[in-house]
C-alpha positions in Angstrom: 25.5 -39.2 41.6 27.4 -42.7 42.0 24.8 -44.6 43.6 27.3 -47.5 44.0 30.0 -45.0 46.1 26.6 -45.7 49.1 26.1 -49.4 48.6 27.4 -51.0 51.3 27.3 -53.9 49.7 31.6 -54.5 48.7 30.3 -57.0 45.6 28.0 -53.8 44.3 30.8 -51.3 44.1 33.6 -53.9 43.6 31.6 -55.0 39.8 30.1 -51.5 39.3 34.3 -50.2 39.6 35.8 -52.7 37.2 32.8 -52.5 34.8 33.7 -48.8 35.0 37.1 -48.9 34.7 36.3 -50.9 31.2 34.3 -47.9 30.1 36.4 -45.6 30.8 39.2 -47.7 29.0 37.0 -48.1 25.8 36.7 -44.3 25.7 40.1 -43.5 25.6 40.5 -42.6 29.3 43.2 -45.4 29.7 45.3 -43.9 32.5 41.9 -42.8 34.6 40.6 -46.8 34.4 44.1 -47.6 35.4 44.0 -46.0 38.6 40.5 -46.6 39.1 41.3 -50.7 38.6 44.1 -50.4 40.8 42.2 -48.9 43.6 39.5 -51.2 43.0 42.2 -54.4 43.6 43.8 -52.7 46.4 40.2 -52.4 48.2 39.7 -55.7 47.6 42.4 -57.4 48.6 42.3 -57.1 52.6 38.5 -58.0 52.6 39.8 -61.7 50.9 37.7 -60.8 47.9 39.5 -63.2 45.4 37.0 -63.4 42.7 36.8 -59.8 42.8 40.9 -59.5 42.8 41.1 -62.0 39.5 38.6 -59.1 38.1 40.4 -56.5 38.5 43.7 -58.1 37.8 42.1 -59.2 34.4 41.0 -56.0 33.9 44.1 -53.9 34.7 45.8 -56.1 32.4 43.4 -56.0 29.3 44.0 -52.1 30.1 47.4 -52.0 29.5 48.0 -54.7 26.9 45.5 -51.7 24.7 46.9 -48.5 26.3 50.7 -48.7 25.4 51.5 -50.8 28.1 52.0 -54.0 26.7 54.9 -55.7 28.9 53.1 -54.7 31.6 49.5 -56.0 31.2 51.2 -59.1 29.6 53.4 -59.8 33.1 50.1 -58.9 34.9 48.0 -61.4 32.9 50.8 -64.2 33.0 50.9 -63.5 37.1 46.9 -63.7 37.1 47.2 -66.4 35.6 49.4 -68.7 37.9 47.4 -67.0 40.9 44.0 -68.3 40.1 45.1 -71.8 39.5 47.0 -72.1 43.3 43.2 -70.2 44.3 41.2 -72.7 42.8 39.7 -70.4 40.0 42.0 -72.5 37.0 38.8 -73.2 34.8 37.5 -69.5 34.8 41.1 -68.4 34.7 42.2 -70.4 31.6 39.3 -69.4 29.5 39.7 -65.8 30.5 43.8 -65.6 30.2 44.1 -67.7 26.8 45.4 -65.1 24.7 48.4 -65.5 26.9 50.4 -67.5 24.5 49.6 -65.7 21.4 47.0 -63.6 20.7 46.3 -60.7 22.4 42.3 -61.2 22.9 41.1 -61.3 26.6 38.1 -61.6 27.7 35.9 -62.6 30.9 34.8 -65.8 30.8 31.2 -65.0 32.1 31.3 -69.4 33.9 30.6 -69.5 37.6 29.8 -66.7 39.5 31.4 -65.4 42.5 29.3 -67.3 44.8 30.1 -70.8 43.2 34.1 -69.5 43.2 
């Protein structure tokens, strides 16, 4: 049972969903953690959750840059990338996004949490 799906704390299943959607990604379920991110930024998104969005938009595109859809997580990471700095999230964002201009490593920065964003 996905004791998560009952929090109703947004945060809770908002990290527990992209930390999930990683998983599910790393164990070659690539289209499942796809939807599952996508669901997870279109949830977040009319409840202003923008650290949460950047997440899941990081996420979403670290997906497809290792699931066949390169072009598309690259575009996704490039537009996360100009999004968080009009947002005011620029010094998580250009840790987490440099592998924009080369290499394809992308990781979370794990800097300020969503309470100091």
């Amino acid at each position: 049972m996905d004791l998560s799906a009952k929090s109703e704390d947004r945060g809770v299943r908002f990290d527990v969903a992209i930390a999930t959607g990683r998983v599910r990604a790393a164990i070659v379920k690539p289209d499942e953690a796809r939807r599952m991110l996508q669901s997870t930024l279109a949830q977040a998104k009319p409840h202003g959750y923008v650290g949460y969005q950047f997440e899941a938009r990081l996420a979403l595109g670290e997906v497809e840059m290792h699931s066949g859809h390169a072009a598309e997580g690259r575009a996704r990471l490039s537009v996360t990338r100009e999004r968080c700095g009009s947002e005011g999230l620029w010094p998580r964002c250009s840790q987490s996004c440099r592998g924009l201009s080369g290499s394809p490593a992308y990781t979370l920065n794990t800097g300020p949490s969503r309470e100091q964003m």
